[in-house]
C-alpha positions in Angstrom: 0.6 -17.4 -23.6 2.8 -14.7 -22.8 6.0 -14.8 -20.3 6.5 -11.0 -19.5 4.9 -8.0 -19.1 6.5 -4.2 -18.9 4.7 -1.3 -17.4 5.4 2.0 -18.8 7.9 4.3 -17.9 5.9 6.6 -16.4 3.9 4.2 -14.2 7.4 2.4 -13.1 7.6 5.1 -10.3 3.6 5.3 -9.6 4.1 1.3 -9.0 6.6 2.2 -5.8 4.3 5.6 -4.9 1.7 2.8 -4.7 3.2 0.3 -3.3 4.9 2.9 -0.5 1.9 4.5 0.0 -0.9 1.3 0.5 1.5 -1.0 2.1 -0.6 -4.1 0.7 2.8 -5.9 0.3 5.3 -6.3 -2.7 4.8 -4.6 -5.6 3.4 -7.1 -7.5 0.1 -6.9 -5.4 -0.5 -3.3 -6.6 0.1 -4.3 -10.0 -2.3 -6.6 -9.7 -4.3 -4.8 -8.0 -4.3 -2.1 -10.6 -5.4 -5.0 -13.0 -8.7 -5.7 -12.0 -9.5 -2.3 -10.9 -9.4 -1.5 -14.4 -11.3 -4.2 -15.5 -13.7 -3.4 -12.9 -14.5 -0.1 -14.4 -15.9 -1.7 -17.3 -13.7 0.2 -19.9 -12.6 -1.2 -22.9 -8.9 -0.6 -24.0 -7.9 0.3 -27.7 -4.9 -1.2 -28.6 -3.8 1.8 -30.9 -3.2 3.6 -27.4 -1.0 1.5 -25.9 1.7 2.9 -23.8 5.3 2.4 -24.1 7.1 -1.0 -22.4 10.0 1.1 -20.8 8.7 0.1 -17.2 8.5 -2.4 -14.3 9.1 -5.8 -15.6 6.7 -8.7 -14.5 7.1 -12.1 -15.3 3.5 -13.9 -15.6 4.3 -16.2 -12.8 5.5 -12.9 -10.2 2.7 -11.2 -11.7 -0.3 -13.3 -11.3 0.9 -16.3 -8.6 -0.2 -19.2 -8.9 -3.5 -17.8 -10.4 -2.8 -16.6 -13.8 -5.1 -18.6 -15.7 -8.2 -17.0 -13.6 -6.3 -13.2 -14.1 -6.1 -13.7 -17.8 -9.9 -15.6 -18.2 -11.1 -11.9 -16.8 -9.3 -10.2 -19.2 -10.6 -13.0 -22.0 -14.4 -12.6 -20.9 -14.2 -8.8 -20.6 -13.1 -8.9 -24.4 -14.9 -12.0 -25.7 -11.8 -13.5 -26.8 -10.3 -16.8 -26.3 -6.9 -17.1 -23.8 -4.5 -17.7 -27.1 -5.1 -14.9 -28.9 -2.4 -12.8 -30.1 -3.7 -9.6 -27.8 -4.3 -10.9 -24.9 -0.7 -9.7 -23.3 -1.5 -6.3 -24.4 -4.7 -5.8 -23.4 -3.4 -7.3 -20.0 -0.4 -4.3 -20.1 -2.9 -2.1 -20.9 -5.4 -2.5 -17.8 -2.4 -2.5 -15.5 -1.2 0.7 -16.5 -4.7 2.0 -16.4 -5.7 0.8 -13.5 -1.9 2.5 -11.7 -3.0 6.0 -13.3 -6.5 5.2 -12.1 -6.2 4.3 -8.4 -2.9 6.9 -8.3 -5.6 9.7 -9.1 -7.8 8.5 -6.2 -5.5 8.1 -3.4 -2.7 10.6 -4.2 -4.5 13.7 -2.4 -5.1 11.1 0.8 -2.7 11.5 3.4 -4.3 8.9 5.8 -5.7 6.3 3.3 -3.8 2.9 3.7 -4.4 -0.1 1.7 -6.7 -1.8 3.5 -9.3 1.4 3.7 -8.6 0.9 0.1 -9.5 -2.4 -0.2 -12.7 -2.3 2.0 -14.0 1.0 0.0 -13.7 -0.7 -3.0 -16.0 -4.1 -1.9 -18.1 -1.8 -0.4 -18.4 -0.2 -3.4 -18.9 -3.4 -5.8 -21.6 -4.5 -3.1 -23.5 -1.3 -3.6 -23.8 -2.5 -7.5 -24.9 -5.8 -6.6 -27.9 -4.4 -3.9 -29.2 -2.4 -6.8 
């Protein structure tokens, strides 16, 4: 399993735009956040695309709590592959820095959004799918 992971450069300042911005707490949150929003949107990362590692630092344990094992089983079912395998850590990079981009793009025009409106549009969003 891995120890770190590093955000790219560019997403190092859309981290503290975010975190500024949604007031959900310490920047970890959004990164997290920003994780399984992207896994959410049922995309699957190629590893030939993978962004630089000149970013915000995150050990696993700041990154994912005390819940790491669940974060990373997401990450493991979404690509059918087992919790050791060797790309696990960059698939995990990859859907943090996609997910940043992702919700940056949606809130960055909203002046009044906070990060609980956020939050709330995005369960009532996932409920919709599960109604259908």
């Amino acid at each position: 399993m891995f120890s770190s992971i590093k955000t790219s450069k560019t997403n190092k300042e859309l981290v503290t735009k975010l975190t500024n911005k949604l007031n959900l707490g310490a920047e970890n949150v959004i990164a997290r956040l920003a994780y399984t929003y992207s896994l959410a949107q049922n995309t699957k990362m190629d590893l030939d695309n993978i962004l630089d590692s000149s970013g915000k630092e995150y050990s696993l344990k700041v990154l994912f709590g005390d819940y790491a094992e669940y974060y990373i089983a997401l990450v493991c079912v979404h690509y059918n592959i087992y919790k050791g395998d060797k790309d696990v850590a960059r698939y995990v990079k990859m859907h943090i820095d996609d997910g940043l981009v992702a919700i940056f793009d949606e809130v960055e025009n909203k002046s009044s959004i906070s990060g609980n409106d956020f939050m709330v549009n995005q369960v009532e969003i996932g409920l919709s799918f599960l109604e259908r």
